[in-house]
C-alpha positions, -999 to +999 in steps of 0.1 A: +197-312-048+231-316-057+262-312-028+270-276-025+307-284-027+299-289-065+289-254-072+317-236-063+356-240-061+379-212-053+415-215-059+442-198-041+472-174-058+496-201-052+528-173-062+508-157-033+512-186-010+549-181-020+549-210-047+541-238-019+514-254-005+521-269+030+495-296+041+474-287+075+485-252+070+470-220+071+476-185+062+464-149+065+456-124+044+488-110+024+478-074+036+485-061+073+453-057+081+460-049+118+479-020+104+448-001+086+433-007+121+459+010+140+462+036+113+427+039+119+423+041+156+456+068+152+446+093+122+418+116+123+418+119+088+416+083+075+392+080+103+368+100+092+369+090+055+359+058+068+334+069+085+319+087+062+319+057+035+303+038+058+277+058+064+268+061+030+267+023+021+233+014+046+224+056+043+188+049+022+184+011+037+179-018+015+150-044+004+144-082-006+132-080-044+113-113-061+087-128-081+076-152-054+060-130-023+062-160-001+097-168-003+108-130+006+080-137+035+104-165+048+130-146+045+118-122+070+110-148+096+141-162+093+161-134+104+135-124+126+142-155+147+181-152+141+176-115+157+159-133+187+180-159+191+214-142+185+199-108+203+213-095+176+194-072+151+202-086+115+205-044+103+231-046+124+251-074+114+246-064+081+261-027+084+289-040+104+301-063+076+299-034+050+321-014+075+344-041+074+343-042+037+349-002+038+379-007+063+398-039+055+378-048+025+368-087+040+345-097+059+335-126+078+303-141+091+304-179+109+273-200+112+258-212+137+237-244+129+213-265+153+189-298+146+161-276+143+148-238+146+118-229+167+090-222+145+107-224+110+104-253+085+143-260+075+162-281+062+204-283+061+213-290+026+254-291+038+270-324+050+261-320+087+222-317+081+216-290+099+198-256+089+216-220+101+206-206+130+227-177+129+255-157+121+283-143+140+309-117+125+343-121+136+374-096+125+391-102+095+421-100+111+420-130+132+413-150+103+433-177+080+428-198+046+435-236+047+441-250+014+450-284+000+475-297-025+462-285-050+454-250-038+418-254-030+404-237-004+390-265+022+382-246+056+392-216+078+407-213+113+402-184+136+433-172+157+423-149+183+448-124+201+450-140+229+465-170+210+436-188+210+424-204+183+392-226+160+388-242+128+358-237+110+348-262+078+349-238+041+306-247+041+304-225+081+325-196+070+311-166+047+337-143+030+327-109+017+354-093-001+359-063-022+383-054-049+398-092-050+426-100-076+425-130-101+435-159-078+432-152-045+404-149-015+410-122-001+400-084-009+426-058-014+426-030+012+417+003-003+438+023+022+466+003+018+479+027-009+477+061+010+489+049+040+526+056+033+512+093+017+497+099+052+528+088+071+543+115+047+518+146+056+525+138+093+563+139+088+556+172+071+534+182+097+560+176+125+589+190+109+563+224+103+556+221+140+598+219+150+600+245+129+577+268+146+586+254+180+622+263+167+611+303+160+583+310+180+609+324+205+630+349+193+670+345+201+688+378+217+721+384+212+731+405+244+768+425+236+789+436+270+814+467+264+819+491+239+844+489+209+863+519+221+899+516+239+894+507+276+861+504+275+862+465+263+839+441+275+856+412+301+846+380+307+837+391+344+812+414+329+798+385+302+795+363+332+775+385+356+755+396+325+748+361+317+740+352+356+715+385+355+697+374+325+691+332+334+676+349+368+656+373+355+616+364+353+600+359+325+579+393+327+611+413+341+632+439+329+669+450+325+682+479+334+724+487+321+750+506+316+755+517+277+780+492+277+755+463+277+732+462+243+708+434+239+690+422+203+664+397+191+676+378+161+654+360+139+646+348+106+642+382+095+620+373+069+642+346+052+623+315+071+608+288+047+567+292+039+554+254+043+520+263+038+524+251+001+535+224+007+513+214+039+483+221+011+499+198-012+502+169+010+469+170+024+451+166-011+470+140-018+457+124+009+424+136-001+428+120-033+439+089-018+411+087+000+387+098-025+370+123-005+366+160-009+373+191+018+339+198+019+335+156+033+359+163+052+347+193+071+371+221+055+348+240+032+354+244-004+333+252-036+302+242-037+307+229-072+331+209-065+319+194-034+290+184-051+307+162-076+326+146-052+297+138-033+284+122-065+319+104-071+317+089-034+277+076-044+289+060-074+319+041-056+294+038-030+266+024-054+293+001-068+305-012-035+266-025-029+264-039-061+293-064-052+277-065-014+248-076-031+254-105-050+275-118-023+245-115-001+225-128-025+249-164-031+263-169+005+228-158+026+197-156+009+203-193-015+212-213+012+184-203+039+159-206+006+170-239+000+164-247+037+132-235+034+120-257+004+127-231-019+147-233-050+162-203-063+187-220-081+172-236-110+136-220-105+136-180-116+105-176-098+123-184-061+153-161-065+149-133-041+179-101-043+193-082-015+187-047-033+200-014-019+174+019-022+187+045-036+211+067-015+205+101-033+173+120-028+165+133-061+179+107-080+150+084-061+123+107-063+129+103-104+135+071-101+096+064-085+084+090-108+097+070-136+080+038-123+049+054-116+052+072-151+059+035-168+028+021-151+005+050-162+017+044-197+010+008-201+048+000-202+047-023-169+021-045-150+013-032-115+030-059-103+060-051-120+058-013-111+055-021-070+083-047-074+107-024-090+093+002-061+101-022-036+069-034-026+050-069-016+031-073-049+007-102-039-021-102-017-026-060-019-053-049-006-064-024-035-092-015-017-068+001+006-050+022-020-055+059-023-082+059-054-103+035-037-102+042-001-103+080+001-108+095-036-136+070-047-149+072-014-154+108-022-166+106-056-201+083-045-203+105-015-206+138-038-227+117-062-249+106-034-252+145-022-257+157-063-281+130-067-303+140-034-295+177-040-312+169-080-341+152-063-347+182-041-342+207-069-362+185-096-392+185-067-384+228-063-384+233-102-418+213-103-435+242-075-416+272-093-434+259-128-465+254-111-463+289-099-448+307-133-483+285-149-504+302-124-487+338-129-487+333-164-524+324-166-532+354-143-511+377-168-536+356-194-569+360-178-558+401-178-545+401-213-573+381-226-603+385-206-629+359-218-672+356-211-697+385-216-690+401-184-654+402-189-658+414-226-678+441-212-654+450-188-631+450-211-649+472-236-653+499-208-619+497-200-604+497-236-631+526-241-619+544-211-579+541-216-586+548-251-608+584-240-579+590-215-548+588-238-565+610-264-570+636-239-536+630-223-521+632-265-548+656-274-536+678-239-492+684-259-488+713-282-470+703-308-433+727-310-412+724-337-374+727-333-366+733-369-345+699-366-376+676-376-382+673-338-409+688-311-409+694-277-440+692-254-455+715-232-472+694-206-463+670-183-466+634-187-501+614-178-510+601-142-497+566-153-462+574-162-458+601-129-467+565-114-434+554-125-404+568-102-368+571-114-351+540-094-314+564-093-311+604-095-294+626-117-261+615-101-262+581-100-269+573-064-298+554-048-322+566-027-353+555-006-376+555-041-357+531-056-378+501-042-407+522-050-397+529-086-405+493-098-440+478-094-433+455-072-465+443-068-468+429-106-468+390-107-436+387-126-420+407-103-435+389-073-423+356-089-392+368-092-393+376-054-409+344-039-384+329-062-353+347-050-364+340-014-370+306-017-333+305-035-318+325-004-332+298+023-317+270-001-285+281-005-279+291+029-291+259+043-268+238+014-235+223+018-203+232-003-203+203-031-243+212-035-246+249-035-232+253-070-265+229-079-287+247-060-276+280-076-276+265-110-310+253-108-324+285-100-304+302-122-324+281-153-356+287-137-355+326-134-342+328-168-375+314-180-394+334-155-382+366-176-383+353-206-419+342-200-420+383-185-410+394-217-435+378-240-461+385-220-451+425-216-446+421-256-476+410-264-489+436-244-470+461-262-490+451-296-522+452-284-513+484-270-504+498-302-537+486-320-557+499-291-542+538-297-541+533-334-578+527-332-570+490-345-594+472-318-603+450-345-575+428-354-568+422-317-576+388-324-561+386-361-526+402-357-498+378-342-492+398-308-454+394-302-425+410-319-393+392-304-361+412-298-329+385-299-310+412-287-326+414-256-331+379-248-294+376-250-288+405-226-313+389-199-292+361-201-260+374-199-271+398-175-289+370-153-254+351-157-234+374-144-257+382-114-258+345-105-215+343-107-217+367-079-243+346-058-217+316-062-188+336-051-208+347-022-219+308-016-186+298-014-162+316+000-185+328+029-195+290+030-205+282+070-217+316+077-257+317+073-263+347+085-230+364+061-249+344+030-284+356+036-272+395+041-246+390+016-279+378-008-301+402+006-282+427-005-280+425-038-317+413-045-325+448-058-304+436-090-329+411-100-355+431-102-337+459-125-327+433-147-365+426-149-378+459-157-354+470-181-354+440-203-399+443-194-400+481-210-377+474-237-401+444-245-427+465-241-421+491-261-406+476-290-434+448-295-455+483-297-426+505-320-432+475-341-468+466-343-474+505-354-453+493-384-473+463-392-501+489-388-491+511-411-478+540-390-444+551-401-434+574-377-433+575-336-425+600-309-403+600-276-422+613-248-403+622-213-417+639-181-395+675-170-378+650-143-372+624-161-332+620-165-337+611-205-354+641-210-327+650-237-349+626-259-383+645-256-400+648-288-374+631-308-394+612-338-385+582-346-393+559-377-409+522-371-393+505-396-360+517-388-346+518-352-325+506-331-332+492-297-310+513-278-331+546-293-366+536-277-377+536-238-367+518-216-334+534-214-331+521-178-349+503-147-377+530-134-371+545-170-408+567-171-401+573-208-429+563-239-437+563-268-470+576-294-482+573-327-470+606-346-503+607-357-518+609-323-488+637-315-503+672-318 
């Protein structure tokens, strides 16, 4: 490593030194610095500007920035053992010497060296040997410069007030300045150059204040005798007059002749107005200072108080930026090159003494923008938590946010799904088991199969088929003169069977349950289904009730669907049966599919199940709220199911009297029914809509009939 004397040489302004160079002698800084102390300690004013500066400069704190993680490590243990050592906390040391910078604009630090540091691996790299131990800030006041022939600086001496004194060799001393000319050491003051304008503003203050002393108190002109012959004033009577006055009290009164008048003279108006130039003054002090009313505690726009607030960051900003390199050369080199470290010729080593950001918002985008750089692939991660201020090596990412909590989250819910699936999967497979068994009970009565059910069958086909024709045969046919009838006879036994599930106003009432066979084994699917649904979702957690719900929402979907093409092939062979078309039972395809009403179980079924997830969630916690809550809208279900079951019904049957050969078909409604406004109304099977043919709602008791059956 090559001598440290060999990287630097600083050479004093030798006009400074007054053109001469005496050897063995030293000399102070060609400011007053005791001066800006006194002025200091004696001004509010310039006080508080300093103050305020200072504040600023250590306001967001500061950080050690490198490649090398290990040598901003032994950083920190260095100064951790100074602190103990010098009972000292470095933070301290270090905002004291940027006050003296802010005040005097030098600064001085003296090491301390030892043969060796308790726990630290160093190494002196000056002449003596011996590694730092500490630093001790001393006032730059008490300081001088020794310089040889030539004007190169060669060591410092300390003078005390007291008169005592030290000399210190150039490699012990550290010198921060600020604002130092071409040629010399030493910083130039700031405040040097509104001293004298603050000398002036207190001048003008105490002239101001003589002159209020001066007419605070009015002057009265008190006039003895009167300016008539004989009646003249005399000295005797300005003398006793006088004596009466001086020994009157202050709160007394005077009572006189008419030949003693007394009046107050003043200014009458004609005294000067200094509040101009008071106001002048002051900002010019202001402006020496560089600081605003509003820093100053006076007020003032808002406007401009916030742009010089940003004025004293950026002088403030520019101050650490000098504070730093300084730092950087006279501190952080030297103890690195102690520690083994080279930071000189090896990029890698070379740690900076880096100040955070003093404005708020200003570091809030400057993270963002870091954090934005990262996510853009512009930067490494390293990179990105170096420029953040962070240790870079040995991070636990494990430990970061994505892993530890949001990952963490992510298998847990997956873990719940996946358990939540396995459940639903193992429902699904008992709800199909029991659609197959309700379907092949809907079969075995749709279909019935072996002698003895054929001939049940026959006896029942023959007996529904005796009973319709006297139920048809039973209507007189009425025409309306508008191409439709009207009956007069009530319905058969198996449509009174049917009650209207709402009156003639809209409302509910106890036949509603009633007005929907129940007891039929799509509807009883539906209902082991919904209850099985109920138990689940109650019993399920947040992150698996939407499953749950979803699950069952797909499987009662299919029960209706598998409702509807069962009820339509009913329908057909309905149609055939009272068209006296037995025969091609087994030759005509029995189903007639509606897309229409497919699409309107789903959507309805959709819409039914949004409200079961609204009810899942935000009551989420409260069984007992959930299962009323569920309860109470159950009776929905089972409307959707017998409406969308008649209109299967009955179009699978409007449709296969078509295929049949029937071309026309008649509404038939009971005197209560609430359609009854379609009674008689005849239809044509090729050409209908769905909305014209029963079902027209849940309960609906409404049917159709062959016009040629219709008498």
């Amino acid at each position: 490593m090559l001598p440290r004397n060999n990287f630097t040489v600083r050479f004093a302004n030798l006009f400074s030194l007054g053109g001469v160079v005496r050897r063995d002698s030293f000399y102070k800084c060609e400011y007053d610095l005791t001066e800006i102390q006194s002025a200091a300690e004696a001004d509010s004013y310039l006080k508080v500007a300093m103050q305020r500066y200072k504040q600023l400069f250590f306001k967001a704190g500061y950080v050690f920035r490198g490649k090398n993680d290990s040598a901003i490590e032994y950083l920190k243990k260095r100064f951790r053992v100074m602190e103990y050592i010098s009972r000292e906390p470095v933070d301290t040391m270090f905002k004291e010497i940027a006050g003296d910078l802010e005040m005097y604009s030098n600064a001085f630090l003296i090491k301390t060296r030892g043969d060796n540091i308790p726990t630290i691996n160093a190494k002196g790299i000056t002449k003596s040997g011996k590694p730092v131990v500490c630093y001790c800030r001393v006032h730059p006041a008490t300081m001088q410069a020794k310089y040889n022939d030539d004007g190169v600086l060669i060591g410092y001496k300390q003078q005390i007030f007291s008169g005592r004194e030290k000399e210190f060799d150039r490699d012990d001393v550290i010198h921060f300045t600020l604002d130092r000319e071409a040629g010399s050491i030493w910083g130039t003051p700031r405040w040097i150059a509104v001293l004298d304008d603050i000398k002036l503003l207190r001048k003008v203050e105490a002239n101001v204040l003589a002159l209020i002393y001066r007419f605070s108190m009015p002057l009265v002109h008190v006039k003895v005798g009167l300016p008539e012959a004989g009646r003249e004033g005399t000295q005797k009577d300005v003398d006793e007059t006088q004596k009466l006055i001086e020994r009157a009290p202050m709160d007394g009164m005077f009572v006189t002749t008419e030949g003693v008048s007394m009046e107050a003279v003043g200014t009458n108006g004609s005294a000067i107005d200094s509040t101009g130039y008071l106001s002048y003054f002051e900002k010019r002090v202001f402006s020496g200072m560089n600081v605003s009313e509003s820093m100053m505690g006076r007020g003032g726009a808002k406007q401009d108080a916030s742009t010089m607030e940003e004025n004293a960051h950026n002088i403030i900003k520019a101050d650490q930026q000098v504070f730093s390199s300084q730092v950087k050369e006279a501190i952080l080199n030297e103890l690195l090159l102690e520690g083994g470290f080279n930071p000189i010729t090896n990029e890698d080593d070379i740690v900076t003494f880096d100040f955070n950001e003093i404005s708020l918002d200003t570091k809030i985008k400057m993270e963002n923008n870091e954090l934005y750089k990262f996510e853009k692939n512009a930067i490494t991660f390293e990179e990105m938590r170096d420029n953040l201020g962070m240790v870079k090596d040995n991070v636990d990412e494990d430990r970061l946010y994505s892993n530890m909590i949001a990952q963490k989250n992510t298998l847990e819910q997956m873990e719940q799904q996946s358990n939540a699936a396995m459940e639903l999967a193992k429902l699904n497979g008992d709800i199909q088991m029991d659609v197959a068994k309700q379907s092949a009970k809907l079969a075995a009565a749709n279909n019935p199969s072996g002698s003895s059910s054929d001939s049940n069958a026959s006896k029942n086909t023959s007996s529904q088929s005796s009973s319709k024709n006297k139920t048809k045969s039973s209507y007189t046919k009425k025409n309306t003169g508008n191409g439709k009838t009207k009956d007069t006879h009530s319905k058969s036994k198996a449509v009174d069977s049917i009650n209207t599930p709402k009156n003639q106003y809209g409302k509910h009432s106890m036949k509603v349950g009633e007005s929907i066979d129940a007891d039929s084994p799509g509807q009883r699917t539906l209902n082991d289904m919904y209850e099985k649904m109920s138990e689940d979702i109650t019993n399920s957690t947040i992150s698996t009730a939407d499953i749950v719900i979803s699950g069952y929402e797909d499987q009662i979907k299919k029960s209706i669907l598998t409702s509807i093409d069962s009820k339509s092939e009913k329908g057909c062979k309905e149609a055939l049966i009272d068209t006296g078309n037995e025969d091609k039972l087994k030759d005509v395809n029995m189903s007639f599919q509606n897309q229409g009403i497919i699409n309107y179980s789903n959507n309805a079924i959709s819409n039914f199940f949004s409200d079961i997830k609204n009810i899942a969630c935000n009551e989420q916690g409260e069984r007992d709220a959930i299962k009323t809550d569920l309860g109470s809208i159950k009776y929905r279900l089972r409307f959707i199911a017998d409406y969308v079951e008649k209109k299967s019904y009955w179009y699978s049957y409007a449709k296969m009297l078509n295929h049949v050969g029937i071309e026309k078909m008649v509404i038939q409604c009971g005197e209560n029914s609430r359609h009854k406004d379609k009674h008689n109304t005849v239809l044509s099977t090729s050409d209908f809509n769905i909305d014209e043919i029963p079902g027209y709602g849940s309960g609906c008791s409404c049917f159709l009939v062959p016009y040629q059956n219709y008498s």
